[in-house]
C-alpha positions as CSV (number, residue, x, y, z in Angstrom):
1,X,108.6,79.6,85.8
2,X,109.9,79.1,89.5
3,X,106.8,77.4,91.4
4,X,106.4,78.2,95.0
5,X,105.8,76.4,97.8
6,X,102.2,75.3,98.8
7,X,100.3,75.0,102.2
8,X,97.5,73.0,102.6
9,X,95.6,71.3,105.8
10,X,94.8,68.4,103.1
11,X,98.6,68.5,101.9
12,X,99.3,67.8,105.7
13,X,97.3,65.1,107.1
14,X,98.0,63.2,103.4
15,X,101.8,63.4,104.1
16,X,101.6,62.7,108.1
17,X,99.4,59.6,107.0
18,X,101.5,58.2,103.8
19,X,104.9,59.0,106.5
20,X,103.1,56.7,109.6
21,X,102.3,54.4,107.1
22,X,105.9,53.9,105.7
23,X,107.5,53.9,109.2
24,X,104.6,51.3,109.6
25,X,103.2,53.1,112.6
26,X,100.0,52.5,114.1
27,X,97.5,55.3,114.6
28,X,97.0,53.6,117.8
29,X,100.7,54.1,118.4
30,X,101.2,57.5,117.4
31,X,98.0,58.8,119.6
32,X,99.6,56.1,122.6
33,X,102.8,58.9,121.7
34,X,100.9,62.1,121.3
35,X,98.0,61.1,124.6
36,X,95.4,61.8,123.1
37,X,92.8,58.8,121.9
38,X,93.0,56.7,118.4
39,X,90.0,58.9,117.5
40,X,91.2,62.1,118.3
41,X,94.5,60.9,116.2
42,X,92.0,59.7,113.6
43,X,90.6,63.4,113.1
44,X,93.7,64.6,112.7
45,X,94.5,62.7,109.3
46,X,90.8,62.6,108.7
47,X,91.0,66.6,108.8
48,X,88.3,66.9,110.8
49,X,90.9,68.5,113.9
50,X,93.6,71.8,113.2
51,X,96.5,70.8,113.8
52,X,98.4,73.4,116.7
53,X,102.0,74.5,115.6
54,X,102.6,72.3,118.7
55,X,101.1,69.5,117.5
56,X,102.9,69.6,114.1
57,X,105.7,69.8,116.1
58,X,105.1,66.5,118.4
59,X,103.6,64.6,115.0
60,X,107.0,65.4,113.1
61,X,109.5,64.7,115.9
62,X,107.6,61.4,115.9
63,X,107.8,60.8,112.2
64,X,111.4,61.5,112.2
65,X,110.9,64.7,109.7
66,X,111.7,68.4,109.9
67,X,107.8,69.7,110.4
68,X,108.1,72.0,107.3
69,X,108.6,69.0,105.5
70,X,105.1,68.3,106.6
71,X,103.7,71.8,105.6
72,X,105.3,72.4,102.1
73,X,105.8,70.9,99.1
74,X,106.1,72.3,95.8
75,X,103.4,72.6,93.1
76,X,102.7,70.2,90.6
């Protein structure tokens, strides 16, 4: 059986943190990027803020990544 893509919000700030991480970005950095404050940037990968589709946008330019390779990934 052919498994289909899944979205999640906790899919998404799990793979924008575990990407920062391995480009060994700072959440200080990527908020510094994004202008917004380390706790604001915190939420975000906390899951505490919604991400905009602009947002995603900003994040994955940053990351270096396509952003639906931040929103899907297939079903375990």
């Amino acid at each position: 059986m052919k498994k289909e893509p899944v979205l999640t919000t906790e899919h998404i700030r799990v793979h924008i943190q575990e990407l920062r991480k391995s480009k060994k970005m700072s959440q200080e950095y990527m908020a510094y990027c994004l202008r917004v404050s380390q706790k604001a940037y915190s939420k975000i990968e906390s899951g505490k803020t919604q991400l905009s589709v602009g947002r995603l946008i900003q994040i994955a330019r940053l990351l270096e990544v396509n952003p639906s390779q931040l929103l899907f990934t297939k079903n375990k």
